[in-house]
Backbone as CSV, one residue per row, in Angstrom:
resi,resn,N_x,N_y,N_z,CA_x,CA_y,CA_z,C_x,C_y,C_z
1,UNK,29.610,52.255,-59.281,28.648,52.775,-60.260,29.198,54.071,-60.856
2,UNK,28.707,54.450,-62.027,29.656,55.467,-62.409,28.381,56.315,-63.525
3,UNK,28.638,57.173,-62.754,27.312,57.854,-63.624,28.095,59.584,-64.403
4,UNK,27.850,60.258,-65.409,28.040,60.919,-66.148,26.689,62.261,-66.613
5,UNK,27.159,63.329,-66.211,26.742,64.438,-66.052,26.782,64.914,-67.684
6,UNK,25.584,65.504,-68.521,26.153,66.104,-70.535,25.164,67.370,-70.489
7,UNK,25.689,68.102,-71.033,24.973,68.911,-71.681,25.403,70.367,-72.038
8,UNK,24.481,71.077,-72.175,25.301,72.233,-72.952,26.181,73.450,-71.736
9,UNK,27.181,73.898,-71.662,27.255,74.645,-71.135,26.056,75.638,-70.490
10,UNK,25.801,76.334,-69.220,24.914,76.945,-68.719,23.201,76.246,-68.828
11,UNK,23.434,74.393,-68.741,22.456,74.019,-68.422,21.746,73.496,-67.111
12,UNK,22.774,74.086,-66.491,23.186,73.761,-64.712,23.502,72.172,-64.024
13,UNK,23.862,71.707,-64.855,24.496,70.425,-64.469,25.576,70.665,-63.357
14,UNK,26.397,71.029,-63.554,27.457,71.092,-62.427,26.894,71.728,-60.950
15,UNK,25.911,72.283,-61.790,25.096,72.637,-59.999,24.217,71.602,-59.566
16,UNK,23.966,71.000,-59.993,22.907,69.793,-59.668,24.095,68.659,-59.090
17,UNK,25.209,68.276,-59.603,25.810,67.569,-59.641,25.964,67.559,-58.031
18,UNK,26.961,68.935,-58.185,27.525,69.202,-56.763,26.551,68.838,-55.391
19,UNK,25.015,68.955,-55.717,24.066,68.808,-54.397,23.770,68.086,-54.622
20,UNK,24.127,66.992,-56.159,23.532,65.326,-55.170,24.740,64.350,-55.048
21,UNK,25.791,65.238,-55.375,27.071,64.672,-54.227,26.780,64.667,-52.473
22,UNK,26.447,65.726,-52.261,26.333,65.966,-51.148,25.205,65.327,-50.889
23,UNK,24.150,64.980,-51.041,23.063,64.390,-50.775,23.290,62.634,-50.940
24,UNK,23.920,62.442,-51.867,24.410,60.549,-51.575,25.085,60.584,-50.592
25,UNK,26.470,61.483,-50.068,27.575,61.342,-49.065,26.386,61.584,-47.440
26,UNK,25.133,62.232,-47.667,24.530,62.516,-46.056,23.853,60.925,-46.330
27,UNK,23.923,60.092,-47.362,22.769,58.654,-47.336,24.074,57.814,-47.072
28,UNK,25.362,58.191,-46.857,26.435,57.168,-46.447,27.164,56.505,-47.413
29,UNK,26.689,56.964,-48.529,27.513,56.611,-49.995,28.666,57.247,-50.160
30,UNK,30.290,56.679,-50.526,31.245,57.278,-50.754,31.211,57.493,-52.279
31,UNK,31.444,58.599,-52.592,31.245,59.600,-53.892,32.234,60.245,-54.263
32,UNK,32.904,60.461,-55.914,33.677,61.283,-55.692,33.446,61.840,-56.937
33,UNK,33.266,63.184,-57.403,32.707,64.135,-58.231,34.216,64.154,-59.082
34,UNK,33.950,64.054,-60.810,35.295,64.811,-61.319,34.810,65.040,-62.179
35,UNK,35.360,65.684,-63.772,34.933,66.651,-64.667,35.855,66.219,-65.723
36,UNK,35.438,66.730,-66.884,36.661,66.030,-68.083,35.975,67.642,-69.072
37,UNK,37.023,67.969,-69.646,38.616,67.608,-69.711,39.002,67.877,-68.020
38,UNK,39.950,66.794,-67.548,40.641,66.937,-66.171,40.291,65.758,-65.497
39,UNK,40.298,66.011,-64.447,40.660,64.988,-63.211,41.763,64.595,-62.439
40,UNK,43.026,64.496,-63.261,44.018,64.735,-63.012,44.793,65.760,-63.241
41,UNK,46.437,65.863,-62.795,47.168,67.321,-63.219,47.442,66.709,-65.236
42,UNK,48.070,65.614,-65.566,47.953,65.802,-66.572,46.868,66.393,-67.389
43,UNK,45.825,65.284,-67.532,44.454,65.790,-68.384,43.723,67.189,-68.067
44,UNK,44.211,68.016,-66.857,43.831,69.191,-66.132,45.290,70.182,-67.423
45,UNK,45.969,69.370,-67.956,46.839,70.570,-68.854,46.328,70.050,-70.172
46,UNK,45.664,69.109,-70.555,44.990,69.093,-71.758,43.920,69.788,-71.987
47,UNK,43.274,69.974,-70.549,41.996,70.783,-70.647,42.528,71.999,-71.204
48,UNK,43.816,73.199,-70.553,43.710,74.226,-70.673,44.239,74.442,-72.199
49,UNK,45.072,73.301,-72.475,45.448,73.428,-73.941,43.868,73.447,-75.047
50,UNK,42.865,72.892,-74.661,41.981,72.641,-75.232,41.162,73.722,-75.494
51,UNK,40.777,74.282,-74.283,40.195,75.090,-73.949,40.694,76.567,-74.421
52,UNK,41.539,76.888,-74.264,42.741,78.145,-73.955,41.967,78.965,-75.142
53,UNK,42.398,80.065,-75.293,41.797,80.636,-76.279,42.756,80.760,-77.547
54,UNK,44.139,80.768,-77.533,45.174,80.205,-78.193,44.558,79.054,-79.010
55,UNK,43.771,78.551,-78.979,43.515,77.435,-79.574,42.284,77.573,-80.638
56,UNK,41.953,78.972,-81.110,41.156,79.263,-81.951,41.935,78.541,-83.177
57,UNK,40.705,77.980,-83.711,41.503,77.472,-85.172,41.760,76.016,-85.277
58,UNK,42.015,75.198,-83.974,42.462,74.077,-83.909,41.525,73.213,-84.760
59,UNK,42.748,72.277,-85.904,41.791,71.111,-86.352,40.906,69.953,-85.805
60,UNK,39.713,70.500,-86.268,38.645,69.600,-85.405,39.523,68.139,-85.367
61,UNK,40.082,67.488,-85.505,40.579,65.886,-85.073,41.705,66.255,-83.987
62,UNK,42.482,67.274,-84.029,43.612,67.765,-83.222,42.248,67.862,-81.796
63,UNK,41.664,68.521,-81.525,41.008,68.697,-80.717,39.758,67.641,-79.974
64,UNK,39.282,66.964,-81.201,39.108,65.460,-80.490,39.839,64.466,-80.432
65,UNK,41.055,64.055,-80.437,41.972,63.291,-80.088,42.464,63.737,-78.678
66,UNK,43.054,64.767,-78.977,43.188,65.826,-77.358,42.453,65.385,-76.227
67,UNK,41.055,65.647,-76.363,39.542,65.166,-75.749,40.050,63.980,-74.991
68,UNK,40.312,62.824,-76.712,40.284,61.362,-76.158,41.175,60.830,-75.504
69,UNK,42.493,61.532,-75.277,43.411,61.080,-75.022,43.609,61.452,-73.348
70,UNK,42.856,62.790,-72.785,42.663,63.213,-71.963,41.636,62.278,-70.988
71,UNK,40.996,61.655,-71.676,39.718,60.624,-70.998,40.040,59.173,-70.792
72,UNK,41.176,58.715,-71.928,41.682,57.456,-71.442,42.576,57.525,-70.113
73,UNK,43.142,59.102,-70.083,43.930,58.949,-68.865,43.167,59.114,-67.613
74,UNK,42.170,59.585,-67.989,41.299,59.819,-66.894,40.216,58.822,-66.183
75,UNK,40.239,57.908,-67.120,39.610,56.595,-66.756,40.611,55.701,-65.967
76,UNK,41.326,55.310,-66.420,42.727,54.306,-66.049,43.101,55.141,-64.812
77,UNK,43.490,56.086,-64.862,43.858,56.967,-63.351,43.037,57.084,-62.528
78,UNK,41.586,57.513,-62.877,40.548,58.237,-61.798,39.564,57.588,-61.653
79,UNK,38.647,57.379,-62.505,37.675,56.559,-62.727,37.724,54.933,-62.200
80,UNK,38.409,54.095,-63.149,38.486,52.791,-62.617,38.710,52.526,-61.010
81,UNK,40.326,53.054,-60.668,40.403,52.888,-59.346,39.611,53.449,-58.422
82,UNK,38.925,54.333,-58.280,37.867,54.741,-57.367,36.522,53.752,-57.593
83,UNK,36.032,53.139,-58.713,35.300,51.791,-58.841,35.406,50.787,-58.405
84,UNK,36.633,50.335,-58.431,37.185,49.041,-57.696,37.339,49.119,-56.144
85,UNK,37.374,50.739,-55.718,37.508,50.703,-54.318,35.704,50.940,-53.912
86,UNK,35.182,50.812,-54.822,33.108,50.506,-53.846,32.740,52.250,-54.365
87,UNK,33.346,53.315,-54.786,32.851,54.597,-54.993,31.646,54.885,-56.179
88,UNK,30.919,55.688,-56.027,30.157,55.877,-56.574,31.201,56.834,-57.270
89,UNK,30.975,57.071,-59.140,31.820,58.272,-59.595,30.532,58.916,-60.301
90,UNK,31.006,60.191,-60.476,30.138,61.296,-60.793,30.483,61.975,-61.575
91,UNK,30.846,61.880,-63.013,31.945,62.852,-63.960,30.729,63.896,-64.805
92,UNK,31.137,64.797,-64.583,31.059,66.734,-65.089,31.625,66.025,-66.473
93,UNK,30.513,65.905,-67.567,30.886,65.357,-68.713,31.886,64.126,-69.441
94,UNK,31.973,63.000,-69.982,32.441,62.091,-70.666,32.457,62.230,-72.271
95,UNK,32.426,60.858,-72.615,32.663,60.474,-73.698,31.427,61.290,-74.775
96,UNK,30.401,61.436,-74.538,29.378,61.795,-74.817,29.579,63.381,-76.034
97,UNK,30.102,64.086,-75.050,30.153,65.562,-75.198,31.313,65.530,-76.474
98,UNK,32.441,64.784,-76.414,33.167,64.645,-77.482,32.034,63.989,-79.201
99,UNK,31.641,62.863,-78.624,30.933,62.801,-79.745,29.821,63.704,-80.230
100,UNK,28.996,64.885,-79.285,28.389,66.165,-80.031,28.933,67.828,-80.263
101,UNK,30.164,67.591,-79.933,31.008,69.018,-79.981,31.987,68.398,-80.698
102,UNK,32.641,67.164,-80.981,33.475,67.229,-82.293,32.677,66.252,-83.352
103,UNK,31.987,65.123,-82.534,31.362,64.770,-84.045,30.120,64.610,-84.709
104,UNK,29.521,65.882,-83.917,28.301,66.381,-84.654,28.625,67.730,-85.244
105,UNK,28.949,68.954,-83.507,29.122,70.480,-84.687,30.563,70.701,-85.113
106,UNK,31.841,69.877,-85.157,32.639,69.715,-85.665,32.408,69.337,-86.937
107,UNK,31.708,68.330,-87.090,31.569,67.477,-88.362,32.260,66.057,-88.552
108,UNK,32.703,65.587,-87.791,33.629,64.649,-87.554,32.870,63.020,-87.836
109,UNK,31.280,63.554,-87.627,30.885,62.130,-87.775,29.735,61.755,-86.018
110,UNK,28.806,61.564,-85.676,28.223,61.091,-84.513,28.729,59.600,-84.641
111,UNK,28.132,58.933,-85.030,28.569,57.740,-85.335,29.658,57.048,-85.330
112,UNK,30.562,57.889,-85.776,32.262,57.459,-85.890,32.851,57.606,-84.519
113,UNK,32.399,58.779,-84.093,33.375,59.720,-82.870,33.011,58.379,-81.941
114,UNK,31.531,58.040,-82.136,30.983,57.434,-80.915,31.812,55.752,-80.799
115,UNK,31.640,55.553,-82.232,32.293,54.071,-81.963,33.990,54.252,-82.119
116,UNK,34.164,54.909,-82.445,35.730,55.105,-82.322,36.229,55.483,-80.553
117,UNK,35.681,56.113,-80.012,35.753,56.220,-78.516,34.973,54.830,-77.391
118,UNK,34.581,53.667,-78.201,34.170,52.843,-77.351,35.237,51.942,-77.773
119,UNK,35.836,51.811,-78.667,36.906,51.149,-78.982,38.089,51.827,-78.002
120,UNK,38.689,52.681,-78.165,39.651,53.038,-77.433,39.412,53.415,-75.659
121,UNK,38.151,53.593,-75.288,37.589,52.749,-73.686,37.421,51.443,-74.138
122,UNK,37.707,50.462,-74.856,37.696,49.064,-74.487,36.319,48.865,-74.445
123,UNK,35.104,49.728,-74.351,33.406,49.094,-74.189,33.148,49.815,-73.071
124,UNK,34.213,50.294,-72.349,33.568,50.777,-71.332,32.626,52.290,-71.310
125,UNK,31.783,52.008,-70.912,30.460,52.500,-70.705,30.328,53.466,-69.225
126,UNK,28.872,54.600,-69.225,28.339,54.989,-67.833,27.256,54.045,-67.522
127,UNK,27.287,53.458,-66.595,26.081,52.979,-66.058,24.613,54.097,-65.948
128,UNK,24.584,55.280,-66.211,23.688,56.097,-66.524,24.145,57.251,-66.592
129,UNK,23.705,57.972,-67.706,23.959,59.333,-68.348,23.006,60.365,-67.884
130,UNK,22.844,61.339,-67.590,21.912,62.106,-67.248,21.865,63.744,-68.334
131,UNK,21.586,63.921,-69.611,21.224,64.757,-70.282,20.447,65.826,-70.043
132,UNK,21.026,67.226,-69.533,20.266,68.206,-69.001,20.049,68.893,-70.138
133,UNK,18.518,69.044,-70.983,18.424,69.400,-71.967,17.952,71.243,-71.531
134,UNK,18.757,71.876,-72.457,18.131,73.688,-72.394,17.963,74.163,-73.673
135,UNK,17.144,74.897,-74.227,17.359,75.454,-75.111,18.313,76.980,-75.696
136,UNK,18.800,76.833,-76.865,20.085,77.520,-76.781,19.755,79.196,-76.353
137,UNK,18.658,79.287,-76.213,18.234,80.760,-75.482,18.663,81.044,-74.494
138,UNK,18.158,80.368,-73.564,17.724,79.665,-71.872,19.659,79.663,-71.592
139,UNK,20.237,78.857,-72.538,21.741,78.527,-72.207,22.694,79.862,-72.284
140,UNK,22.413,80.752,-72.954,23.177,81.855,-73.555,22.873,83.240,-72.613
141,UNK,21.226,82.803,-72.061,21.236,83.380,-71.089,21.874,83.594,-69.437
142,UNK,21.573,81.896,-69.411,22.662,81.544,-67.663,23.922,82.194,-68.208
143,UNK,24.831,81.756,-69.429,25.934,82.255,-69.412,26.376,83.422,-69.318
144,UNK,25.575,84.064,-69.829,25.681,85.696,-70.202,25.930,86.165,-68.360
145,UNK,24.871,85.694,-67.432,25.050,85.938,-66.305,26.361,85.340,-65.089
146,UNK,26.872,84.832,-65.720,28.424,84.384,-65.045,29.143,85.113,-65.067
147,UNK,29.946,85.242,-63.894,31.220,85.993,-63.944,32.426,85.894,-64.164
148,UNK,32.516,84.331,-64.273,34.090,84.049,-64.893,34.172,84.232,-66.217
149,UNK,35.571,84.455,-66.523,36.107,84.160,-67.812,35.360,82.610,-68.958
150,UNK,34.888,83.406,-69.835,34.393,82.040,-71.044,35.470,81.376,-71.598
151,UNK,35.485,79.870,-71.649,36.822,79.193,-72.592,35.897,79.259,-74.359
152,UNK,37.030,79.055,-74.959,36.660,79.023,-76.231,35.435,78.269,-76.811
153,UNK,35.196,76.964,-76.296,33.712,76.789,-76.568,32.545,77.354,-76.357
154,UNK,32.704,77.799,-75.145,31.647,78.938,-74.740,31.191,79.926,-75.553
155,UNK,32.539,80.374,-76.297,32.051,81.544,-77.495,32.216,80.919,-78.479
156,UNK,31.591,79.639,-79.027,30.742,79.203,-80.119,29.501,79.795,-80.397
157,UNK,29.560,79.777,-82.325,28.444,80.511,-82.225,27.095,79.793,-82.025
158,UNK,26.088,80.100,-82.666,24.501,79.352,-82.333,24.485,78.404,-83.305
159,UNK,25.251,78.137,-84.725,25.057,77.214,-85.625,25.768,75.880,-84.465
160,UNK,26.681,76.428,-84.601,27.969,75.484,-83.417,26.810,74.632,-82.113
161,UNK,26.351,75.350,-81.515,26.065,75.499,-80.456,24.482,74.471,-80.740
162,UNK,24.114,74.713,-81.686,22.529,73.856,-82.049,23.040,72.676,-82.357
163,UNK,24.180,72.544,-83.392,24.242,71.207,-83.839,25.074,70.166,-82.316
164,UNK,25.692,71.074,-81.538,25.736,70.433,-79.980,24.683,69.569,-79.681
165,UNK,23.708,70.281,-79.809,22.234,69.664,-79.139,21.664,69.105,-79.721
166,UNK,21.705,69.134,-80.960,21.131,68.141,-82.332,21.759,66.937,-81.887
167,UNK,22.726,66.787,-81.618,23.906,65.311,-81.480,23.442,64.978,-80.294
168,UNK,23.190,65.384,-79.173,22.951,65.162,-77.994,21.640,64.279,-78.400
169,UNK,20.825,64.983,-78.480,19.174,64.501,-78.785,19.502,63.168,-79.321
170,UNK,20.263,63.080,-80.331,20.648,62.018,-81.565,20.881,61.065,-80.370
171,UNK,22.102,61.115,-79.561,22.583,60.241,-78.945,21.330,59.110,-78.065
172,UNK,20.467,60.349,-77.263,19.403,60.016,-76.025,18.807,59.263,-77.164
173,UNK,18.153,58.999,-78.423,17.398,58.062,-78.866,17.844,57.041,-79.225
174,UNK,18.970,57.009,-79.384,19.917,55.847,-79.730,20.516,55.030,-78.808
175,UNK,20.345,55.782,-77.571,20.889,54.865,-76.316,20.125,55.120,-74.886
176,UNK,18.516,54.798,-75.203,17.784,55.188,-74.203,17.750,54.738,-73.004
177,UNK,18.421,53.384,-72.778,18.355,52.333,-71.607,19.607,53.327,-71.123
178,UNK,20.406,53.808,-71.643,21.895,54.420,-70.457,21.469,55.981,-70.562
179,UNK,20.763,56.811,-71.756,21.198,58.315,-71.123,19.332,58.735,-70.490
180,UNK,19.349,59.352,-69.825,18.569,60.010,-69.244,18.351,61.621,-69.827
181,UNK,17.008,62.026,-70.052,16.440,63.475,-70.102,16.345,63.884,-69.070
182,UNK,17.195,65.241,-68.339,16.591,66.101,-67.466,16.393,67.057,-68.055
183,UNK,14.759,67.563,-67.772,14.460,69.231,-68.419,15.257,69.889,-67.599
184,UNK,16.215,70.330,-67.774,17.063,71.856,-67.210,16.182,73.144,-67.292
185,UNK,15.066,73.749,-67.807,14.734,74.969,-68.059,14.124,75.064,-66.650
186,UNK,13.629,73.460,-65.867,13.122,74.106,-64.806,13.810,74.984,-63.489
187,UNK,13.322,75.171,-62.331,14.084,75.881,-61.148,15.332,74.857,-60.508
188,UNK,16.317,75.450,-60.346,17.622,74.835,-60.114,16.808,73.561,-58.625
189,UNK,15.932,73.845,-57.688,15.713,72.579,-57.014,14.369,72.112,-57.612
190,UNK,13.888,72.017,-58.559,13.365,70.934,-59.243,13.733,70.228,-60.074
191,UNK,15.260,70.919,-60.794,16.206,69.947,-61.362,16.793,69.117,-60.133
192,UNK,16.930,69.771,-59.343,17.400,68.697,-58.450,17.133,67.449,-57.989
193,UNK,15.418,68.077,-57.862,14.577,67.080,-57.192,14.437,65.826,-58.617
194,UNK,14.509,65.820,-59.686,14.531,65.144,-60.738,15.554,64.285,-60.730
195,UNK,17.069,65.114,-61.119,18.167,64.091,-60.752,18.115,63.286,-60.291
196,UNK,17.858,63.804,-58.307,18.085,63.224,-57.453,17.184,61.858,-57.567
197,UNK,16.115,61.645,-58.055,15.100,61.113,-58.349,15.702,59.724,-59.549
198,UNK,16.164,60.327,-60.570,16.087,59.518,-61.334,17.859,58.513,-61.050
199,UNK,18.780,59.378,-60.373,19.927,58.848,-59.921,19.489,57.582,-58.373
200,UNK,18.929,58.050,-57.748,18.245,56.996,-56.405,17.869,55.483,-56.937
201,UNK,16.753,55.967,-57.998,16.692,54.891,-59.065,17.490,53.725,-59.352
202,UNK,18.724,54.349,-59.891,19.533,53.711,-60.909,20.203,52.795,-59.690
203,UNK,20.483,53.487,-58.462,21.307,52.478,-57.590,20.929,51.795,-56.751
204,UNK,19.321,51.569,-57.092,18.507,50.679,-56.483,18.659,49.451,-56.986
205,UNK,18.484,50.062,-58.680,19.072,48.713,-59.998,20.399,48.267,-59.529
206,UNK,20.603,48.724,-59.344,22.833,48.762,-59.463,23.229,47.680,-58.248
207,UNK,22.518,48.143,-56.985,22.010,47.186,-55.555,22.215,45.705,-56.106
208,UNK,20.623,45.771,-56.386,20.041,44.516,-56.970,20.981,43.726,-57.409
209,UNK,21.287,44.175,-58.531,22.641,43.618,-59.696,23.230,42.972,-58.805
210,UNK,24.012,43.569,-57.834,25.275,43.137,-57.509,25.052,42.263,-56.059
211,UNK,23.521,41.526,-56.055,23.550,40.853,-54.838,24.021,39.296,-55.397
């Protein structure tokens, strides 16, 4: 089963993620958490090329191709084979985030980015998306409170940063049977308790399926 983590920077996804890794692995489920851009050492040097701050300026298609090219390797390498061996996967953003950071506040197209990236995955799909929605207040705030270093998306501005979430929204109505709404504004364990909730769910379906 392969489920996919979206949303805006500082909407606490990666913290939710991480504790219901740990919470499938105490129910006896083998799990394995990864993140895009990365997963591997290659696509882990596309990330920093992507990311880097050197990279102010980059043409929006230079930078979603980058994206895509980083995710086919990351599927074929990471993804698939951990599927075929019975793992549950857990990816810190997909295909998704490319189609509302290059082809919504890029401009590139929702529509295009989206079917142009199901073509080059072949169709392949998340068996459920989980959309941690924040508002860009709420988001600018968690961030502001971090202590690491910001990559260049991070210091997008708020036009940038809305039409992110405009595309996102776009996406969840257009593909309601695969992505999921989590309100993010609530307390980090009632997002949890939600996730955890609506992910238990899905692999009850997923069970079923595969008897």
């Amino acid at each position: 089963m392969f489920i996919t983590i979206e949303g805006m920077d500082g909407s606490g996804k990666t913290t939710a993620l991480q504790r219901v890794k740990q919470y499938l692995e105490d129910l006896n489920y083998k799990v394995v958490m990864t993140r895009e851009p990365g997963g591997l050492p290659l696509s882990e040097k596309i990330r920093e090329l992507i990311l880097n701050k050197d990279g102010v300026g980059m043409e929006p298609w230079t930078e979603a191709l980058l994206f895509i090219a980083a995710r086919k390797e990351h599927l074929e390498k990471v993804i698939k084979p951990y599927l075929e061996k019975g793992y549950i996967v857990i990816s810190d953003r997909f295909m998704d985030s490319t189609t509302a950071y290059q082809g919504g506040a890029r401009g590139l197209g929702v529509d295009y980015l989206n079917e142009l990236q199901k073509n080059i995955l072949e169709g392949f799909l998340p068996d459920l998306t989980l959309y941690f929605e924040l508002s860009f207040e709420d988001a600018e705030k968690r961030l502001s409170a971090r202590p690491e270093e910001k990559n260049r998306l991070d210091e997008e501005g708020r036009k940038f940063k809305e039409a992110v979430k405009l595309a996102f929204e776009e996406l969840v109505v257009k593909e309601p049977n695969r992505i999921t709404v989590i309100d993010a504004s609530k307390s980090p364990e009632e997002v949890f308790e939600e996730t955890k909730k609506v992910i238990l769910e899905k692999i009850e379906l997923w069970k079923k399926e595969k008897r």
